[in-house]
C-alpha positions in Angstrom: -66.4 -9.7 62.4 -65.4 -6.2 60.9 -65.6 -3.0 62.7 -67.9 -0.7 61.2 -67.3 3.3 61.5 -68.6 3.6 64.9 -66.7 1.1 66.2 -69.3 -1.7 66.0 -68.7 -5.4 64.6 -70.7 -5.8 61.8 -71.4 -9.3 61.0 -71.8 -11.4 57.4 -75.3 -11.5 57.8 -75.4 -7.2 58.3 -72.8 -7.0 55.7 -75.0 -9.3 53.2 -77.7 -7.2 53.5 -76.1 -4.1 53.2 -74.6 -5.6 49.9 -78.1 -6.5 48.6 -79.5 -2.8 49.0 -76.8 -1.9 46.8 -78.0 -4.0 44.0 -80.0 -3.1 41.2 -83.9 -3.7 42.0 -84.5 -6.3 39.5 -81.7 -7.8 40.2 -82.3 -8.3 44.4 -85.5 -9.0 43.5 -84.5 -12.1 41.4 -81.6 -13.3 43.9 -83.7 -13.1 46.8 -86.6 -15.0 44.9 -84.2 -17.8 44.1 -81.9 -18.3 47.2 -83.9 -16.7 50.0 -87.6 -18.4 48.9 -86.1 -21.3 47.1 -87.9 -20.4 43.7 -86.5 -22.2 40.4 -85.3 -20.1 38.0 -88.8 -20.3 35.9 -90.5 -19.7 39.1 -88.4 -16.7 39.6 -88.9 -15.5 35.8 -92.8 -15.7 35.9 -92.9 -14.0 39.3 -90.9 -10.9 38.2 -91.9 -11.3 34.9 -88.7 -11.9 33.2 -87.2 -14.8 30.8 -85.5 -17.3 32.1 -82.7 -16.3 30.1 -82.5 -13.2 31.8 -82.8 -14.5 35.1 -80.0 -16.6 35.0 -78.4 -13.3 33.6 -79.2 -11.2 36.5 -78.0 -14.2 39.1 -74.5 -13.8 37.0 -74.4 -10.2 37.5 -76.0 -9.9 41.2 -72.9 -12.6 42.7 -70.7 -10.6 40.4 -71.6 -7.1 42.3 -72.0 -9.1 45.7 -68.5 -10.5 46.0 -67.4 -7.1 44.8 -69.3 -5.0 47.3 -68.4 -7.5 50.1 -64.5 -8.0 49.0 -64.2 -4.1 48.9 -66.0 -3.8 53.0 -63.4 -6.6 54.1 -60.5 -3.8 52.8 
């Protein structure tokens, strides 16, 4: 575990979350609908009312931003 600020381990699962909020809206929105409540990516699309297209491209970006967030808190 990491020590936060204060001296507290934060763990993968508080440093996850952290990472989500810092996402872009649409773009939590469609990661959690497809890892956290299993949806397919057309499931995901007609729930936020996106293409498919652009769901797949929001997936690219949102693990693009994650790792990035969560590389840069292991520093």
């Amino acid at each position: 575990m990491r020590p936060s600020r204060n001296g507290r381990a934060i763990g993968l699962q508080e440093q996850l979350d952290l990472a989500l909020t810092k996402l872009p809206p649409t773009h939590r929105l469609v990661i959690l609908l497809v890892k956290r409540d299993g949806m397919s990516y057309g499931e995901a699309a007609q729930a936020a009312g996106l293409s498919v297209h652009t769901v797949e491209k929001y997936l690219v970006e949102a693990r693009a931003l994650l790792r990035l967030t969560l590389t840069e808190s292991q520093r």
